[in-house]
C-alpha positions as CSV (number, residue, x, y, z in Angstrom):
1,X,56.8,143.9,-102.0
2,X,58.5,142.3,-104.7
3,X,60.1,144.4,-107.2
4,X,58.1,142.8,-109.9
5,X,54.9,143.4,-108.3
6,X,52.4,144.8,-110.7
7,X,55.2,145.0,-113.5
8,X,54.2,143.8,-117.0
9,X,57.0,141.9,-118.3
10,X,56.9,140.4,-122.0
11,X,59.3,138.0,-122.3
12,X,60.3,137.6,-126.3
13,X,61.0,134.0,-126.7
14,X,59.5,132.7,-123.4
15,X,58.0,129.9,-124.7
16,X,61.8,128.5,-125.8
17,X,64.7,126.8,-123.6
18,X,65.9,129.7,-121.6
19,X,62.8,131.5,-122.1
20,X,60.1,128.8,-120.0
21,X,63.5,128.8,-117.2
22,X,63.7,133.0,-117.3
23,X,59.3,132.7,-117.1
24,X,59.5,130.3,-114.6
25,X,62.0,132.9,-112.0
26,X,60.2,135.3,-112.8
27,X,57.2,133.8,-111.6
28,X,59.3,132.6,-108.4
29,X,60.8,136.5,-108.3
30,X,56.9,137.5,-107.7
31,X,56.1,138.2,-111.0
32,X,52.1,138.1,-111.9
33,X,51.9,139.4,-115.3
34,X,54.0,138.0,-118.2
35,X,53.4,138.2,-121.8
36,X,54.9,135.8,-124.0
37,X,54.6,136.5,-127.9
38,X,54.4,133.6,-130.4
39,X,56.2,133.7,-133.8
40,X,52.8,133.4,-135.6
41,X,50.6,136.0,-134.0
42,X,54.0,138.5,-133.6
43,X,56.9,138.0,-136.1
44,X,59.1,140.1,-134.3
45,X,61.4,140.8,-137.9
46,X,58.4,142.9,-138.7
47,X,58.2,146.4,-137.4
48,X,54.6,146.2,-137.5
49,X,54.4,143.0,-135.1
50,X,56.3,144.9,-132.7
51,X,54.1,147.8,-132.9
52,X,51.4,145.6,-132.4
53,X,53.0,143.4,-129.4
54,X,53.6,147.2,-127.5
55,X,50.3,148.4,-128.3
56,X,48.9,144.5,-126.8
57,X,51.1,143.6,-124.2
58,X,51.7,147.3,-122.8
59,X,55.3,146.5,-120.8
60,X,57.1,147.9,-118.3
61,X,60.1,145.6,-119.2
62,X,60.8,143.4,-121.9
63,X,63.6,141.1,-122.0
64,X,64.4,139.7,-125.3
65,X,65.7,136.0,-125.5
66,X,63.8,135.3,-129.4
67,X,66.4,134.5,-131.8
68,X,66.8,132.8,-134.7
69,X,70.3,130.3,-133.8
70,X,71.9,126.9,-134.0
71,X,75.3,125.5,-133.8
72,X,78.7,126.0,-136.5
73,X,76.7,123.6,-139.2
74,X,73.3,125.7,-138.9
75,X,75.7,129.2,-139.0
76,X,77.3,127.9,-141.9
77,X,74.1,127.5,-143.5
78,X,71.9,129.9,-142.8
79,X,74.8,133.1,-142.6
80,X,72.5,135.6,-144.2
81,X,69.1,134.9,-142.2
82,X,71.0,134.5,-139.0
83,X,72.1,137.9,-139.7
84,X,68.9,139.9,-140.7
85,X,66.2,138.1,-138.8
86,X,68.1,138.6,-135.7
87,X,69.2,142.2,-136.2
88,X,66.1,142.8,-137.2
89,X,63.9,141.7,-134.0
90,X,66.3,143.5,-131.9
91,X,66.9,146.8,-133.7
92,X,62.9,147.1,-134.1
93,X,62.1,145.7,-130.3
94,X,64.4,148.5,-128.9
95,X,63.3,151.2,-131.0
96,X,59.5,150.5,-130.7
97,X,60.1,150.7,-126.9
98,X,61.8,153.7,-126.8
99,X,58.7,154.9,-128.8
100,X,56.0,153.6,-126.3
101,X,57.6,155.0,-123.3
102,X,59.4,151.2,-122.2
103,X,61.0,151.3,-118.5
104,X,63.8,148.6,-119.2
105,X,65.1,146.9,-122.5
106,X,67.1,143.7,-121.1
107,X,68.9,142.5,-124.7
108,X,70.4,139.6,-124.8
109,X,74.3,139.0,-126.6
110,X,76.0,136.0,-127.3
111,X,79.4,134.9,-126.8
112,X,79.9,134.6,-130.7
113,X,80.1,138.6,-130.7
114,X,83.5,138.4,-129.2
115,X,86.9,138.4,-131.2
116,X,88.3,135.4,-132.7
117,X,91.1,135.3,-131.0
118,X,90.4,136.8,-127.5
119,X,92.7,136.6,-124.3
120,X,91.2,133.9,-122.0
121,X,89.5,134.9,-119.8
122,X,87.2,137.0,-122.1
123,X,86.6,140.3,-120.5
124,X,83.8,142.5,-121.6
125,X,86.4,145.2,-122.6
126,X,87.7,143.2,-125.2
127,X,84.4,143.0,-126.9
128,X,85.8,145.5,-129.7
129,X,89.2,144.1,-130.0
130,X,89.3,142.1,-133.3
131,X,86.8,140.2,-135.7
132,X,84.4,137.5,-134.3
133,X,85.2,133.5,-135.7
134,X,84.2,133.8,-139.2
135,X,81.6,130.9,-139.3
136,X,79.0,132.4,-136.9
137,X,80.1,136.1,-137.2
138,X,76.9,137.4,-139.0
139,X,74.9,136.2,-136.1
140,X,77.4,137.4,-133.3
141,X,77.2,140.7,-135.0
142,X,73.7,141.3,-135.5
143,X,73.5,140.2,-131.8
144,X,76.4,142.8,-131.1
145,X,74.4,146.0,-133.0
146,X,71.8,145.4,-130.0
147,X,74.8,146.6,-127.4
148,X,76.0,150.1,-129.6
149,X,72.3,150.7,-129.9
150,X,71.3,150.3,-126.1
151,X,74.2,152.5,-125.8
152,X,73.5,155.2,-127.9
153,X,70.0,154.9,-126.7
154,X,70.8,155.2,-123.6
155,X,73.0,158.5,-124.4
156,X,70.7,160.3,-127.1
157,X,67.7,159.3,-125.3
158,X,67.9,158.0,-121.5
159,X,66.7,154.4,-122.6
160,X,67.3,151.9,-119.9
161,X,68.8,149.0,-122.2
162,X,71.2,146.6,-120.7
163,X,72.9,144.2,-122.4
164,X,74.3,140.9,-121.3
165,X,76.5,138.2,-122.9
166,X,75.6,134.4,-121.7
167,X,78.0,131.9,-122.8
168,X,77.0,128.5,-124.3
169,X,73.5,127.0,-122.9
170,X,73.0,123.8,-122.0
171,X,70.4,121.6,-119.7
172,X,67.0,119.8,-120.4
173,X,64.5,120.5,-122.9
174,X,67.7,121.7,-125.3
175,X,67.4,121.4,-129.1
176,X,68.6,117.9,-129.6
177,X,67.3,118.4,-133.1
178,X,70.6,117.4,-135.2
179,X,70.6,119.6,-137.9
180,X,70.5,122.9,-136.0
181,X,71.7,122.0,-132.2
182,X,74.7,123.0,-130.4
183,X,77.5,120.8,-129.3
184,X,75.8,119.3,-125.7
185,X,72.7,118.7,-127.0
186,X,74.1,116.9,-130.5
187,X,77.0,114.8,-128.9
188,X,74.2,113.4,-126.0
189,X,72.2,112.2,-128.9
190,X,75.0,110.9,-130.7
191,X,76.3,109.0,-127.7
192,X,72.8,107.7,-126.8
193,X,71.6,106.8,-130.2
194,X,75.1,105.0,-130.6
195,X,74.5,103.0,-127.5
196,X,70.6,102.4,-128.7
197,X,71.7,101.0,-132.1
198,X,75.0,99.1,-131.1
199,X,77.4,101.3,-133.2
200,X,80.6,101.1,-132.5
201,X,82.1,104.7,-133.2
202,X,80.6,108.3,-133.4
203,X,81.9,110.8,-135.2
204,X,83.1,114.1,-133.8
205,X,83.8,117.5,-135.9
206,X,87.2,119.1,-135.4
207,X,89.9,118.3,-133.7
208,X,88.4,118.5,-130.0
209,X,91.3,121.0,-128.9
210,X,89.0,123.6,-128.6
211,X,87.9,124.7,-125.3
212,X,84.4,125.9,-124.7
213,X,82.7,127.2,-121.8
214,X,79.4,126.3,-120.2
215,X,76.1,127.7,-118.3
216,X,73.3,125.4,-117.0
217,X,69.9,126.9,-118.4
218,X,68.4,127.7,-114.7
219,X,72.0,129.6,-113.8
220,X,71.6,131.8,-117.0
221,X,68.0,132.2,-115.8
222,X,68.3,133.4,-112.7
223,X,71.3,135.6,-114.3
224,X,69.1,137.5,-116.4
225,X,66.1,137.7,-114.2
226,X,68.9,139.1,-111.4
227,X,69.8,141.8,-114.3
228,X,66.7,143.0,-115.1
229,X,66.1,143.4,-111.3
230,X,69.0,145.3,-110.1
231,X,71.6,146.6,-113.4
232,X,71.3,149.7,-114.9
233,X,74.3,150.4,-116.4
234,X,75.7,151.3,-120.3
235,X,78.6,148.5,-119.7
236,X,77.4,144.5,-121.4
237,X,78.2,141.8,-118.7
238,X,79.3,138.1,-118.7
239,X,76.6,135.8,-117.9
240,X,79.1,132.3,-117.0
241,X,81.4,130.2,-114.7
242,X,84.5,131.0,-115.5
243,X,85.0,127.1,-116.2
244,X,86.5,125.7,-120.1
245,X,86.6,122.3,-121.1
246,X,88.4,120.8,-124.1
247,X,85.8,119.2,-126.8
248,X,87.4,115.9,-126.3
249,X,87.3,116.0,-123.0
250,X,84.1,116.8,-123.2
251,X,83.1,114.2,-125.5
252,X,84.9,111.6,-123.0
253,X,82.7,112.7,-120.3
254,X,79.1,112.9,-122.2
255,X,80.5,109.0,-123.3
256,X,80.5,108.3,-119.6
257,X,77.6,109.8,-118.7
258,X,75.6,108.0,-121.7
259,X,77.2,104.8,-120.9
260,X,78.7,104.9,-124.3
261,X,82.1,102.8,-124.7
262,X,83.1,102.6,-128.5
263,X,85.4,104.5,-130.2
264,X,85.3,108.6,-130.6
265,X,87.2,109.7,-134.0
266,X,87.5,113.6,-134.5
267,X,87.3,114.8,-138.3
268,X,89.5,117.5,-138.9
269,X,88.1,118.5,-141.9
270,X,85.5,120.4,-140.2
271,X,85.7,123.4,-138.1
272,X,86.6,123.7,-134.4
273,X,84.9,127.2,-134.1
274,X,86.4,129.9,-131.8
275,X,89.7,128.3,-130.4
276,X,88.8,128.7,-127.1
277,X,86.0,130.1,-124.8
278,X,86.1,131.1,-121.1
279,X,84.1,134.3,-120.0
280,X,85.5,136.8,-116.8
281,X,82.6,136.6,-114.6
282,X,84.0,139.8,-112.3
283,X,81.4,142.5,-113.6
284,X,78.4,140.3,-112.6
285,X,79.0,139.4,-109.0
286,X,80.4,142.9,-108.5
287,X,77.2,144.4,-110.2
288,X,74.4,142.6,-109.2
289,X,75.7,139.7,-107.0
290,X,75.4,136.9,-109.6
291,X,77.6,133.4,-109.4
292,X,76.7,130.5,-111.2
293,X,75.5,127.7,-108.6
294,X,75.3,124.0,-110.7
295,X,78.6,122.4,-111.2
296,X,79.3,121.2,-114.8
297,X,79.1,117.5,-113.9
298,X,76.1,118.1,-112.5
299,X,74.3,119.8,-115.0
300,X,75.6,117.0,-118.0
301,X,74.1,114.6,-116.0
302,X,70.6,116.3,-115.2
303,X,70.9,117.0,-119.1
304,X,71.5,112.9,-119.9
305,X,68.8,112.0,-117.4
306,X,66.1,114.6,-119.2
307,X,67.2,113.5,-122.8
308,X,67.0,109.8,-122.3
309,X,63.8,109.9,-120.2
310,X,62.1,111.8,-123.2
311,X,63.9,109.6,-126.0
312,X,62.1,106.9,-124.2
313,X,58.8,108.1,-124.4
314,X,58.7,108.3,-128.3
């Protein structure tokens, strides 16, 4: 029998990136009942909608992936509705499943919750250990409040709520939509829409000295779906590889992989973000026997592949 036999499992945001790769395990993992909410029958900011979505759905687990997010330009812009709509889901999901009776609250961080200026690798002790980067703090902190509630839920009122930190997602059907994509997703399009239209520069923002870390959507996936399985515990967890790459560097390879060949000029005038990025991955293979499986090479160039086969069917 698999564990999820039987289980009701309403996945917030399953019909997004990671959540059609989480629904999709899931599935795999012998799950036959899953409830995916939209935004315009459940608005998840309301309490009411989560009332209702309990009341509809009646889960033994939810794992909640919905949030409202985007890269440094979309943060910058959007600091206070980052902020609310995402505490808001989470504060409201957790306490209306604490209300019906929920078996297992799987919440999901972000790496933007952690300190500015963090020791490399970032170990989940360190979460409290300084300020996050200032231009997506309000999100990274709203996403943080779902961690001290699942722990004081779990001590006032024996809530299972785990919480786990994935750093930055990447693989195919990403948001390659410009104006609120992260930094994968926007420099493929760049690249390709460079090669498409003959240009012979793109433009990159920052310096590219900072170092960021990557997880292929399907490794996160089977990450969280791994989590909700077998942790139980009050402590958050890395979800990563333990692998950083310089933005320039990664810039030079996305080039390669696009076929682009023109010239790639950083502006400085714009942010680099958090200096650098590079999770501990200890507590999750220890815990629950996770390792990330797809090399980073490897994932770039299913992510090319995916993005160029869809550019070319509009």
């Amino acid at each position: 029998m698999s564990f999820y036999s039987g289980k009701n499992v309403v996945v917030t945001g399953g019909a997004g990136f990671l959540g059609s790769f989480v629904v999709d395990k899931l599935q795999k993992a012998g799950c036959e009942k899953i409830f995916v909410p939209r935004s315009k029958e459940y608005n998840l900011v309301e309490r009411e909608a989560c009332r209702r979505l309990y009341r509809d759905a009646k889960p033994d687990m939810v794992i909640h992936l919905a949030a409202k997010v985007g890269g440094i330009g979309a943060n910058r812009e959007n600091p206070g509705s980052f902020f609310y709509d995402n505490l808001m889901m989470g504060v409201q999901l957790i306490e209306e499943g604490r209300l019906f009776g929920l078996e297992k609250f799987v919440a999901l961080g972000t790496i933007c919750a952690y300190p500015k200026f963090t020791p490399v690798p970032f170990r989940e002790d360190d979460l409290w250990n300084g300020y996050p980067e200032e231009t997506n703090a309000p999100y990274g902190l709203a996403k943080k409040m779902l961690l001290v509630q699942s722990q004081a839920y779990r001590q006032q009122y024996g809530f299972n709520s785990i919480y786990l930190l994935p750093v930055n997602l990447y693989g195919p059907k990403d948001n390659f939509d410009p104006s609120s994509s992260h930094v994968i997703p926007a420099l493929i399009k760049k690249c390709v829409d460079a090669v498409k239209n003959g240009s012979s520069s793109i433009p990159v923002w920052g310096t590219g000295k900072a170092t960021r870390e990557f997880l292929y959507v399907e490794d996160a996936a089977e990450g969280i779906v791994l989590a909700a399985e077998k942790y139980n515990k009050n402590e958050p967890v890395n979800l990563g590889t333990g692998f950083e790459i310089s933005i320039k560097d990664l810039v030079e390879l996305i080039a390669r992989l696009t076929g682009f060949t023109g010239e790639i000029t950083f502006d400085a005038t714009k942010p680099d973000g958090q200096p650098r990025r590079c999770l501990d991955t200890t507590r999750a293979f220890s815990e629950f026997g996770y390792k990330a499986k797809i090399g980073f090479e490897e994932g770039l160039k299913r992510t090319v592949e995916w993005y160029m086969q869809s550019a070319a069917k509009v």
